[in-house]
VMD Tcl script that draws the C-alpha trace (Angstrom):
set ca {
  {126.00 61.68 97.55}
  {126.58 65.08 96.39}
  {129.65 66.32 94.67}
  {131.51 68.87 96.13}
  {130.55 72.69 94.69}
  {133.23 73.27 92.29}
  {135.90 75.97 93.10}
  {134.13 78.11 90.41}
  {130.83 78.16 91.99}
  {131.95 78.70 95.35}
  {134.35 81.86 94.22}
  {130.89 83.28 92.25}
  {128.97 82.67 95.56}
  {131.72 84.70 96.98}
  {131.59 87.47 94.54}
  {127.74 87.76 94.87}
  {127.87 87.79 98.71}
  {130.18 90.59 98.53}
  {128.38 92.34 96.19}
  {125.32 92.02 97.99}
  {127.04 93.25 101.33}
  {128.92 96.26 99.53}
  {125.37 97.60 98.51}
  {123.61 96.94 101.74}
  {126.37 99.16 103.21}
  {126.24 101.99 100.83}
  {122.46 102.01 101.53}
  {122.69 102.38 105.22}
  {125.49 104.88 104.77}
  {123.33 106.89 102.13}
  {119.96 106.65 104.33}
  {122.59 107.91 107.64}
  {123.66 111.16 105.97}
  {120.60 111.88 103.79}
  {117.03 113.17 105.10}
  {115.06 111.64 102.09}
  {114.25 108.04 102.21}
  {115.99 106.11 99.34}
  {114.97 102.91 97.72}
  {116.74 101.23 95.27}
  {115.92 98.44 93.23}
  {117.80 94.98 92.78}
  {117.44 92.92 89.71}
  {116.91 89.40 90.78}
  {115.60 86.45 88.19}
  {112.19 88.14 87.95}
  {110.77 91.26 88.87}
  {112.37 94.89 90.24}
  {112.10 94.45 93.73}
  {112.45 97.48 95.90}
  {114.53 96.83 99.44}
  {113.13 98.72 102.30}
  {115.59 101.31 103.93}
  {116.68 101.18 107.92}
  {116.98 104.60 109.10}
  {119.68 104.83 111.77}
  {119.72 108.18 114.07}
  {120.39 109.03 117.18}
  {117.90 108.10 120.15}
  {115.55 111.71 120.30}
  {117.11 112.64 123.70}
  {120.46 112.68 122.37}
  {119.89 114.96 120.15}
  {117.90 117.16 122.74}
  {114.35 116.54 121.09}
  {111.16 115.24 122.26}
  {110.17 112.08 120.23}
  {108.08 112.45 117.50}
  {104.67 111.79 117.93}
  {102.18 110.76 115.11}
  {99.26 113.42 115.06}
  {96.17 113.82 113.93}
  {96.12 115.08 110.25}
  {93.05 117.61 111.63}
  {91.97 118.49 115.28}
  {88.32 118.21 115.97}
  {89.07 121.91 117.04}
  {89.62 123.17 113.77}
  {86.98 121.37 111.97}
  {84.18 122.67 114.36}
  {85.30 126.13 113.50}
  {84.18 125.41 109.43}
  {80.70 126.17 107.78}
  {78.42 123.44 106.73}
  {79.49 124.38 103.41}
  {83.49 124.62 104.40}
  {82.53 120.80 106.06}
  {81.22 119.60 102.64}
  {84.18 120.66 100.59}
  {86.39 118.94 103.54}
  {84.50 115.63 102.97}
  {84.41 115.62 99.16}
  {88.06 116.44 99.00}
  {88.82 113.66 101.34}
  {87.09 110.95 99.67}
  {88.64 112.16 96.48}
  {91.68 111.52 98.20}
  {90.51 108.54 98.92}
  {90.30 107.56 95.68}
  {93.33 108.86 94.63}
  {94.83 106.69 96.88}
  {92.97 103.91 95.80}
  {94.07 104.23 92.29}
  {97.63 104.59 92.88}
  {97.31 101.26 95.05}
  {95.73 99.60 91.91}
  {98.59 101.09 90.10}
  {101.20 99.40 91.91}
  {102.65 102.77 93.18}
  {103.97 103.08 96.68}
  {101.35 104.34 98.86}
  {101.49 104.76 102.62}
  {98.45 102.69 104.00}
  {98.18 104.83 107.29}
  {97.19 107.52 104.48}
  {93.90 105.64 103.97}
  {92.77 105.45 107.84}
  {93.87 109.70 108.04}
  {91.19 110.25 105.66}
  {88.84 107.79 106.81}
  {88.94 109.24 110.28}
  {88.85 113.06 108.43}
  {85.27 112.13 107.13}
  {84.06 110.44 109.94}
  {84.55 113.34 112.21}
  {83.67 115.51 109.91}
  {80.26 113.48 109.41}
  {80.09 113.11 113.38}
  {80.25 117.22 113.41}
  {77.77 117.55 110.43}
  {75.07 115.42 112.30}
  {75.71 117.18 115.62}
  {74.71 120.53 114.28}
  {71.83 118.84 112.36}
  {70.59 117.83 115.84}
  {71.44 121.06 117.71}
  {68.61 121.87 114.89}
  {66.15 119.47 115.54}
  {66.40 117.38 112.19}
  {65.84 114.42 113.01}
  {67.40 110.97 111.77}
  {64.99 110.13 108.88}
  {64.99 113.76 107.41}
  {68.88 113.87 107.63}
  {68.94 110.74 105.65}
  {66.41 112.07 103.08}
  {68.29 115.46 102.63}
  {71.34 113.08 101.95}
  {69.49 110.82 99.40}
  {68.15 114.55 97.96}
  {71.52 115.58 97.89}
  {73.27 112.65 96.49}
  {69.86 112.60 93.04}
  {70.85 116.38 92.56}
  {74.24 115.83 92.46}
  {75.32 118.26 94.73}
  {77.76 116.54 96.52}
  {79.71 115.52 93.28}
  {79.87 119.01 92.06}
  {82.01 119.99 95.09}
  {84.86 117.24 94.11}
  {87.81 118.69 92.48}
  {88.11 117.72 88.98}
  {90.81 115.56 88.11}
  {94.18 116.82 86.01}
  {94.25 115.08 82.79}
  {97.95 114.04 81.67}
  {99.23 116.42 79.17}
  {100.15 114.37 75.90}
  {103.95 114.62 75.22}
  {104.35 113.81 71.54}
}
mol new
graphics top color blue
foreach p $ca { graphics top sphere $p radius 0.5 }
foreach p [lrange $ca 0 end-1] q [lrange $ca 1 end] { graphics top cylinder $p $q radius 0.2 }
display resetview
């Protein structure tokens, strides 16, 4: 059999519990009466781990809004309105993005993984307008392709990516 937890043990159990409720409380108080989202970090045995928030508001019609709907970074509108060369700089910028994204993943940074399927859906209807025009012009599938591999050996598409910011060195 077990021995009984000793009355030290059970009044640090306590303690911790308390602890551990006090903070949970200031969080949801802090995350009520701020706008930002907040995150802090707990030291456990190991790593920083970062808690997620619970956002409490009011239900939308209460506050006399309409709920808030997740939209479309772009409307197909809008991008039919851009230049072939307006639709290129859209789709390098958004696979550099892309990237970005990528990197800071790889990092360990906090990244929102919706952000990944926004651009992915970006280029994709921007390719889908791209290769509508090209067959409003008659080119055909294989000579698309080849103006792509063209493009790709001259490295036109690369020089439209933004270059990226180099840290500044702080010695």
């Amino acid at each position: 059999m077990a021995a009984p937890p000793s009355r030290v043990s059970t009044m640090a159990s306590l303690a911790l519990n308390i602890i551990l409720a006090i903070t949970a409380l200031v969080v949801l108080i802090h995350a009520h009466y701020s706008s930002d989202s907040l995150a802090l970090s707990f030291v456990q045995r190991g790593p920083v781990v970062s808690t997620p928030v619970m956002h409490m508001r009011a239900p939308a019609s209460s506050r006399g809004l309409t709920p808030c709907v997740r939209r479309a970074v772009t409307d197909a509108k809008d991008l039919r309105k851009l230049n072939d060369d307006q639709i290129l700089d859209e789709i390098a910028e958004s696979s550099r993005e892309l990237l970005v994204l990528r990197m800071a993943q790889s990092n360990r940074r906090e990244v929102k993984p919706s952000d990944f399927g926004l651009h992915k859906k970006k280029i994709a209807q921007l390719k889908t307008i791209q290769r509508e025009r090209e067959i409003a012009n008659g080119v055909g599938k294989r000579e698309s392709r080849k103006m792509k591999q063209k493009a790709y050996r001259n490295m036109d598409i690369l020089k439209r990516i933004r270059k990226f910011e180099q840290p500044a060195d702080d010695e």
